[in-house]
N, CA, C and O atoms as a GROMACS GRO file, in nm:
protein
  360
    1UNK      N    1   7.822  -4.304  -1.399
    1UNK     CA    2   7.700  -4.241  -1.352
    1UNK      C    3   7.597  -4.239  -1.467
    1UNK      O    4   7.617  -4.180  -1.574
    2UNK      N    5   7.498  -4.302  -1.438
    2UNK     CA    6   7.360  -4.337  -1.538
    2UNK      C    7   7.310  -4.153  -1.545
    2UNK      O    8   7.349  -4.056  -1.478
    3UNK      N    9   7.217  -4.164  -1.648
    3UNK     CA   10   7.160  -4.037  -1.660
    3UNK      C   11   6.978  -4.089  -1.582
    3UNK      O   12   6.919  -4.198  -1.577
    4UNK      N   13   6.950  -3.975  -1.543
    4UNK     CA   14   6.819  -3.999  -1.456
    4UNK      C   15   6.675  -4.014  -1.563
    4UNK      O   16   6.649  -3.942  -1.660
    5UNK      N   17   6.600  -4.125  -1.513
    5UNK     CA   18   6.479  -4.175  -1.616
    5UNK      C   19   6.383  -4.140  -1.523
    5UNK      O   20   6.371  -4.153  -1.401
    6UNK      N   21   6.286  -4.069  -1.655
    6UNK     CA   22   6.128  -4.027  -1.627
    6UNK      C   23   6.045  -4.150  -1.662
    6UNK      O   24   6.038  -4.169  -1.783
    7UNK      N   25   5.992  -4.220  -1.599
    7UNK     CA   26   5.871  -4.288  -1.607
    7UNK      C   27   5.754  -4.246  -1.642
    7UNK      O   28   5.707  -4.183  -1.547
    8UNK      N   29   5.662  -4.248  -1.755
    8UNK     CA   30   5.539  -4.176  -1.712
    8UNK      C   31   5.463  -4.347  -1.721
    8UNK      O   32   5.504  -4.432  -1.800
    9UNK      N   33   5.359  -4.368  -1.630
    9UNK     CA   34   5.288  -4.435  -1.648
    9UNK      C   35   5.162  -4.391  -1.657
    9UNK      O   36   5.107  -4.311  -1.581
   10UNK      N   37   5.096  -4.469  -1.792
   10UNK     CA   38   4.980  -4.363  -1.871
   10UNK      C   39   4.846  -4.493  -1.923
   10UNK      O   40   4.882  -4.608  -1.897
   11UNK      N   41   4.738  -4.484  -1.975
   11UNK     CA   42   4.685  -4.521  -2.023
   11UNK      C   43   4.564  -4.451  -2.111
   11UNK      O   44   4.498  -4.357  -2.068
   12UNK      N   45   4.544  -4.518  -2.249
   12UNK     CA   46   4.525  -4.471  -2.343
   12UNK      C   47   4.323  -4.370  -2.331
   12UNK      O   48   4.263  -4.275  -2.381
   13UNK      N   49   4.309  -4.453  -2.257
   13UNK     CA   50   4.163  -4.416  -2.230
   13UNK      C   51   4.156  -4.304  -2.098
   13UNK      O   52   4.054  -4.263  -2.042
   14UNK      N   53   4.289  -4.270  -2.072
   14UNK     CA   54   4.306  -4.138  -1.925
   14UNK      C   55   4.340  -4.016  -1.973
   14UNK      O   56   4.445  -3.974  -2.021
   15UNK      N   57   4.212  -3.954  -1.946
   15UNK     CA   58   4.194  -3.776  -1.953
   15UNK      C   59   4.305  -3.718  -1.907
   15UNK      O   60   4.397  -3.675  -1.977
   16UNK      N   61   4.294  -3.714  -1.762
   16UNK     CA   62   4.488  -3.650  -1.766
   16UNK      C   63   4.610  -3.689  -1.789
   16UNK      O   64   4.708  -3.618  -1.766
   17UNK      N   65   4.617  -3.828  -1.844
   17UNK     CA   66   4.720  -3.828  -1.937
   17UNK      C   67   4.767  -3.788  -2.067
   17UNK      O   68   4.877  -3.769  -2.119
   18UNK      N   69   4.646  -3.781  -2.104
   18UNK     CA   70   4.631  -3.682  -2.243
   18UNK      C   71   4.693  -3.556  -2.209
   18UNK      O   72   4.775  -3.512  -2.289
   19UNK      N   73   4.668  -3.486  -2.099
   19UNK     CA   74   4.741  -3.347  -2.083
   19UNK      C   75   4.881  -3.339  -2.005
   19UNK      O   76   4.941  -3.234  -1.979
   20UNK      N   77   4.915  -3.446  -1.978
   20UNK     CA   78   5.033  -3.484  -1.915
   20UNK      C   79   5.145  -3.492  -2.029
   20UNK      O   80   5.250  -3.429  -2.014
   21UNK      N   81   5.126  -3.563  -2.134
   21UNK     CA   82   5.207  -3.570  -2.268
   21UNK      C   83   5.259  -3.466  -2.318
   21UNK      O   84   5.381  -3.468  -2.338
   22UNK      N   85   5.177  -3.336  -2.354
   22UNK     CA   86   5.257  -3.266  -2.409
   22UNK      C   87   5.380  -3.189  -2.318
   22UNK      O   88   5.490  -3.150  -2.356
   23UNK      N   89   5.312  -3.182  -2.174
   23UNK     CA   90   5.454  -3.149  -2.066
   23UNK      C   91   5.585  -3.191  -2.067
   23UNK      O   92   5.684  -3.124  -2.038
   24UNK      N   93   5.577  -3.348  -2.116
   24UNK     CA   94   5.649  -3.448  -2.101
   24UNK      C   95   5.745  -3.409  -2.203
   24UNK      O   96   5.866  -3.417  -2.182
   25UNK      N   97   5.675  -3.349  -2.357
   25UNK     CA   98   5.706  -3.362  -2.494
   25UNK      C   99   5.827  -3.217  -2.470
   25UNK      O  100   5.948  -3.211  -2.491
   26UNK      N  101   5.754  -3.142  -2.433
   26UNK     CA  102   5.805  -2.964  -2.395
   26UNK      C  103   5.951  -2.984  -2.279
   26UNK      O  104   6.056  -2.924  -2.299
   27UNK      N  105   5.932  -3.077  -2.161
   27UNK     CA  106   6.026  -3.114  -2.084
   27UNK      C  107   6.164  -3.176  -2.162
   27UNK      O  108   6.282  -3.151  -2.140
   28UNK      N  109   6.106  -3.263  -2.256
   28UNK     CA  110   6.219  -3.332  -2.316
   28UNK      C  111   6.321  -3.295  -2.428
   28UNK      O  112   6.415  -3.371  -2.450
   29UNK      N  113   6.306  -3.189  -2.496
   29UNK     CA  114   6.286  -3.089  -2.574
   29UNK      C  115   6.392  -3.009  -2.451
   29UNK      O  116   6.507  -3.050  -2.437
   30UNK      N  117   6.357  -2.935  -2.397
   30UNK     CA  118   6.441  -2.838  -2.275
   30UNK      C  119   6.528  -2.914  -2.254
   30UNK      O  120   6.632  -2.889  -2.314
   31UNK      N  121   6.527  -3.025  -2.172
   31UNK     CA  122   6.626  -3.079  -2.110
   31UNK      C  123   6.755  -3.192  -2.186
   31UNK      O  124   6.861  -3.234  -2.139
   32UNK      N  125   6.657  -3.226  -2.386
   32UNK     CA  126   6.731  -3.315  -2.423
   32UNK      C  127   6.799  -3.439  -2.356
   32UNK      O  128   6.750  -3.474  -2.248
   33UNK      N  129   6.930  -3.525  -2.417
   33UNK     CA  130   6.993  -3.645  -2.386
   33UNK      C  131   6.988  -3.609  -2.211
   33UNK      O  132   6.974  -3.709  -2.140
   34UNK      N  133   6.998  -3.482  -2.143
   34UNK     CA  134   7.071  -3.541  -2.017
   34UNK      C  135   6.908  -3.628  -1.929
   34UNK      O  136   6.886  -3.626  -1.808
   35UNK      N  137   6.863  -3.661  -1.984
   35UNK     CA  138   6.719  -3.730  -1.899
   35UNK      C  139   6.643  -3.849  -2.029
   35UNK      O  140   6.614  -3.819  -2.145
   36UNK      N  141   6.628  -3.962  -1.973
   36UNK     CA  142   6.536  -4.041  -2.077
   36UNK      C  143   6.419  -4.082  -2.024
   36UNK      O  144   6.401  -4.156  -1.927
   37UNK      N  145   6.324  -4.016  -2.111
   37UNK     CA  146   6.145  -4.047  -2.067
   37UNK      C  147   6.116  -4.167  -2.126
   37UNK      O  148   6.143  -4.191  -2.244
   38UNK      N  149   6.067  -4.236  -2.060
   38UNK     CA  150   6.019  -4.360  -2.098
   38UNK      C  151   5.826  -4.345  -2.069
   38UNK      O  152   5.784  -4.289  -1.968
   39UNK      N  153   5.752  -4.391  -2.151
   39UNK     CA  154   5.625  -4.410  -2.156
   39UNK      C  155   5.575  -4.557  -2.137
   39UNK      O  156   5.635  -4.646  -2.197
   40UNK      N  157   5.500  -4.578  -2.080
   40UNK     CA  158   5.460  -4.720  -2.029
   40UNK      C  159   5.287  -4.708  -2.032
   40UNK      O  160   5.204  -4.639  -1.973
   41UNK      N  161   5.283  -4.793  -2.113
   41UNK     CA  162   5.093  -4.795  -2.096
   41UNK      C  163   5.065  -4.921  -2.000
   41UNK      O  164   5.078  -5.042  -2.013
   42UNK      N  165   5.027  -4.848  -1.912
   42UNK     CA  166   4.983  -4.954  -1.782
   42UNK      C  167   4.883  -5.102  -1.828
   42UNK      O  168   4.880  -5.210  -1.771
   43UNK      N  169   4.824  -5.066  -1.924
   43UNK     CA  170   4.700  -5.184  -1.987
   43UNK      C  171   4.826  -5.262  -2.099
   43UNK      O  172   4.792  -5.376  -2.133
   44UNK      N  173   4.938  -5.225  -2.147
   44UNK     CA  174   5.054  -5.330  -2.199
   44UNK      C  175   5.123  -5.417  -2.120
   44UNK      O  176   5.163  -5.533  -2.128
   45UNK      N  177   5.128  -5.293  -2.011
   45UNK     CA  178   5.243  -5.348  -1.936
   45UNK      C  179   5.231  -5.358  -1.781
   45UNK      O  180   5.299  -5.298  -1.697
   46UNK      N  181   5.112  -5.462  -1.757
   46UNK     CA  182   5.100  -5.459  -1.636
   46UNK      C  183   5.187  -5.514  -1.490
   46UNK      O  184   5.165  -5.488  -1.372
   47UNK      N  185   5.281  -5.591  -1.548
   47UNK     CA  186   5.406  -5.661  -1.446
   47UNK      C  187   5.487  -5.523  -1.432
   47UNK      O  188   5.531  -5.517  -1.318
   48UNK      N  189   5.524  -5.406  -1.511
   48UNK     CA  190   5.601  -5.325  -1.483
   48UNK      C  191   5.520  -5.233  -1.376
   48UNK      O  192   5.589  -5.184  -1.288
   49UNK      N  193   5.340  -5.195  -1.373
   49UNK     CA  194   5.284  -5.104  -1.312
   49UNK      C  195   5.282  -5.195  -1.174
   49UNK      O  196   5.305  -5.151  -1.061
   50UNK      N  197   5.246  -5.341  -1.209
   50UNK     CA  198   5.238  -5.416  -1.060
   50UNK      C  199   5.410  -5.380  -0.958
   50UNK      O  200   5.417  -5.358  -0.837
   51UNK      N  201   5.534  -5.387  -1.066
   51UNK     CA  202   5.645  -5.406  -0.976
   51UNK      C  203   5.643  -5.252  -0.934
   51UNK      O  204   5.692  -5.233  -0.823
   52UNK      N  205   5.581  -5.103  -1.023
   52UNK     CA  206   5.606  -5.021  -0.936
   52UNK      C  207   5.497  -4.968  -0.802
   52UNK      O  208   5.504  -4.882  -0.714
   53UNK      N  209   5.414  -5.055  -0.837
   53UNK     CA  210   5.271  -5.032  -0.762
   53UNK      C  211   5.203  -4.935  -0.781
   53UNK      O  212   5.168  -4.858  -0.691
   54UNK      N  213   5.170  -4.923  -0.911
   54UNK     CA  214   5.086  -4.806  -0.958
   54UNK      C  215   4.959  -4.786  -0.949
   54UNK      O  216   4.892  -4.863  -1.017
   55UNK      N  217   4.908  -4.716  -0.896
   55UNK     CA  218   4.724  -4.756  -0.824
   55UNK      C  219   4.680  -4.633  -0.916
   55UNK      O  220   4.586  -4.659  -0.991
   56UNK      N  221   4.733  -4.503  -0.923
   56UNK     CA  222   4.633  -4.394  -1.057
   56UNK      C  223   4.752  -4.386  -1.169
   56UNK      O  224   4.872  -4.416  -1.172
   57UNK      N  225   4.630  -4.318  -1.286
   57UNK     CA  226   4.734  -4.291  -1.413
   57UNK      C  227   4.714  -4.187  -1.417
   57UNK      O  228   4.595  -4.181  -1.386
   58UNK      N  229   4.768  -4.038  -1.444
   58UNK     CA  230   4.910  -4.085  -1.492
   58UNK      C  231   5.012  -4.077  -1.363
   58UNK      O  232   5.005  -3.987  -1.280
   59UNK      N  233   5.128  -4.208  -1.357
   59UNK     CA  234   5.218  -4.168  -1.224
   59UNK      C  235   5.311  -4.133  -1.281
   59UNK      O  236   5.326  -4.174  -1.397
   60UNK      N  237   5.414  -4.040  -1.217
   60UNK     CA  238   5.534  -4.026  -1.310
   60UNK      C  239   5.652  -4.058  -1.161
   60UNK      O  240   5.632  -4.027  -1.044
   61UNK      N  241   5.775  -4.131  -1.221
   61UNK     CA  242   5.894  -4.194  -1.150
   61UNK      C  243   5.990  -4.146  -1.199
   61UNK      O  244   6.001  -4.149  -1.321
   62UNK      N  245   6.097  -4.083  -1.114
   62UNK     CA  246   6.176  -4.029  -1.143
   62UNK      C  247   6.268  -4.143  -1.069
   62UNK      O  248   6.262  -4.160  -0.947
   63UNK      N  249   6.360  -4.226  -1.162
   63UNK     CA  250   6.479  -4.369  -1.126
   63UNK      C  251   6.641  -4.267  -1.186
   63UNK      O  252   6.678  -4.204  -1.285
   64UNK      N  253   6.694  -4.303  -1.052
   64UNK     CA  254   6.859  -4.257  -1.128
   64UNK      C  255   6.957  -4.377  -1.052
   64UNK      O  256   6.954  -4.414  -0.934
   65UNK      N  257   7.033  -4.416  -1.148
   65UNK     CA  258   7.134  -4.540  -1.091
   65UNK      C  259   7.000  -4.673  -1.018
   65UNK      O  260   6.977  -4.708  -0.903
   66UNK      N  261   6.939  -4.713  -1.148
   66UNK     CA  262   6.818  -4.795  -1.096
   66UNK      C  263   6.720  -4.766  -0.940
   66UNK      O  264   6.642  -4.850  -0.894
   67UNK      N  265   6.746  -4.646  -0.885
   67UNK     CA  266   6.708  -4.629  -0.742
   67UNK      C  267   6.585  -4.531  -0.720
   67UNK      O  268   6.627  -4.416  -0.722
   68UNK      N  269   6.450  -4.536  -0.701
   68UNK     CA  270   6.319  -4.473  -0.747
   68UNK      C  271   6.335  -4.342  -0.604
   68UNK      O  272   6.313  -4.356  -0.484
   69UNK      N  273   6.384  -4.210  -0.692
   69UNK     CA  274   6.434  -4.043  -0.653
   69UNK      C  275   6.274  -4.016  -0.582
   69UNK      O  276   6.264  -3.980  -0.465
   70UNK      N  277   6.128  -4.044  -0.692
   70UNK     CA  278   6.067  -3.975  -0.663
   70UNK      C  279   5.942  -4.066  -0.708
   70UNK      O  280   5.969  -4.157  -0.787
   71UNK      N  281   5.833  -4.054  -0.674
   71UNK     CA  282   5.667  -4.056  -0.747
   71UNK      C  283   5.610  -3.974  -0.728
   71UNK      O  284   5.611  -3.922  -0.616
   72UNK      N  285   5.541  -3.934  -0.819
   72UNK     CA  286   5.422  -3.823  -0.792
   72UNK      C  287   5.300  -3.910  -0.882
   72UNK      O  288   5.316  -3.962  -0.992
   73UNK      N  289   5.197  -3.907  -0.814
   73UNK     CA  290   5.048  -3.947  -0.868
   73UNK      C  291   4.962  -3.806  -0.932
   73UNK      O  292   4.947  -3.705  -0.864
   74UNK      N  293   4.915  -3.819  -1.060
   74UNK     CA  294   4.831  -3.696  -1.136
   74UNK      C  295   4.921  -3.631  -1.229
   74UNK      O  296   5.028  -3.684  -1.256
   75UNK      N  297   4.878  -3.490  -1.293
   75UNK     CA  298   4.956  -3.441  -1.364
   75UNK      C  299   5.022  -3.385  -1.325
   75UNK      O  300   4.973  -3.328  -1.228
   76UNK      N  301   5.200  -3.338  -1.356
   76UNK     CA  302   5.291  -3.299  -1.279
   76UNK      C  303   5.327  -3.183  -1.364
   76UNK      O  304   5.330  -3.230  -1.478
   77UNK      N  305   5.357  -3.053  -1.370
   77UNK     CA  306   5.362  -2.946  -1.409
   77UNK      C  307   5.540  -2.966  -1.483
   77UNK      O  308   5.613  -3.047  -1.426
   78UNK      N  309   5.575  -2.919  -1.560
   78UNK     CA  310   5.712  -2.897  -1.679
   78UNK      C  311   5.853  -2.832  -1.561
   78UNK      O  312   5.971  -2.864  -1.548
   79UNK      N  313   5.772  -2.739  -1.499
   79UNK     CA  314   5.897  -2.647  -1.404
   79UNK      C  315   5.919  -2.746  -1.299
   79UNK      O  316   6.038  -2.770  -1.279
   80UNK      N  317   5.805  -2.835  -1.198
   80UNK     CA  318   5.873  -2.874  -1.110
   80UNK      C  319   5.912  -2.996  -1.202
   80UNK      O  320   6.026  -3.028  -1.169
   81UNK      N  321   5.882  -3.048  -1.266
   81UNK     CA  322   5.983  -3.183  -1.326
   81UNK      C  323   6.074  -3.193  -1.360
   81UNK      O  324   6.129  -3.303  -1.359
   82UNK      N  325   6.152  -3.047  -1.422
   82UNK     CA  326   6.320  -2.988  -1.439
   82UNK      C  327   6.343  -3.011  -1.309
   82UNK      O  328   6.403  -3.116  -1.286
   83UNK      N  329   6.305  -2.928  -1.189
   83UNK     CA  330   6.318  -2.854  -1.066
   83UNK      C  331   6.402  -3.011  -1.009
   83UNK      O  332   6.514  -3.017  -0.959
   84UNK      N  333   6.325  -3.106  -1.031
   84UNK     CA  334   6.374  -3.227  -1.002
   84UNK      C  335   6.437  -3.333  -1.044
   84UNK      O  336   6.479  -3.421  -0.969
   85UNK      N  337   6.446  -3.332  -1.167
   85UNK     CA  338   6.590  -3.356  -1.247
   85UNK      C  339   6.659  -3.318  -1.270
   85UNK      O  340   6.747  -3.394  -1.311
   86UNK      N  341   6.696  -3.139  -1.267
   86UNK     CA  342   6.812  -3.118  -1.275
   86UNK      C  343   6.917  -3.136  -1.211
   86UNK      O  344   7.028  -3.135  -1.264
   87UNK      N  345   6.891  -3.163  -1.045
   87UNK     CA  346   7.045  -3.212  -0.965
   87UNK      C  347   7.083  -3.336  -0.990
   87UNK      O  348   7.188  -3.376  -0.940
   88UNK      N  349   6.994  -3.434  -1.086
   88UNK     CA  350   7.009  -3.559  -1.120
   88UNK      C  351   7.125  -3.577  -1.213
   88UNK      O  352   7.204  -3.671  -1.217
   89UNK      N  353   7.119  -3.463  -1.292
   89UNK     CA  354   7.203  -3.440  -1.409
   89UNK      C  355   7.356  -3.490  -1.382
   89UNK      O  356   7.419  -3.420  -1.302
   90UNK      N  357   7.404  -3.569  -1.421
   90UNK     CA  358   7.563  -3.565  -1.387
   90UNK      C  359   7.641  -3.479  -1.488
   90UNK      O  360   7.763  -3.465  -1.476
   0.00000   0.00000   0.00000
């Protein structure tokens, strides 16, 4: 059993991604090894935003056992992003 991955997809010139980061930073921190955040700048890495079909920044993807749990489009608040990784947790 894989441990469950945060996606954030972000870009460097996006206002609410700027305030999305430190959630991310504070989330990862709480929750440690059992979750791995991955950061993706959509303007690097555009074959990864095309394969998830990312139309705003910041999106965040919640993948467990390669299988996409969740998306949410905008900034996503610290409590519900535990709220939804924690049953991920094995």
């Amino acid at each position: 059993m894989t441990k469950p991955v945060l996606y954030d997809f972000f870009a460097t010139w996006c206002g609410p991604c700027r305030i999305q980061t430190p959630i991310l930073e504070e989330l990862g921190k709480k929750m440690g090894d059992a979750v791995e955040i991955k950061k993706v700048d959509v303007d690097q890495h555009m074959d990864l935003a095309e394969k998830y079909g990312i139309r705003v920044v910041p999106t965040l993807i919640i993948e467990k056992d390669e299988k996409v749990v969740r998306m949410m489009e905008g900034v996503t608040d610290a409590a519900t992003l535990e709220k939804l990784l924690r049953p991920l947790v094995g």
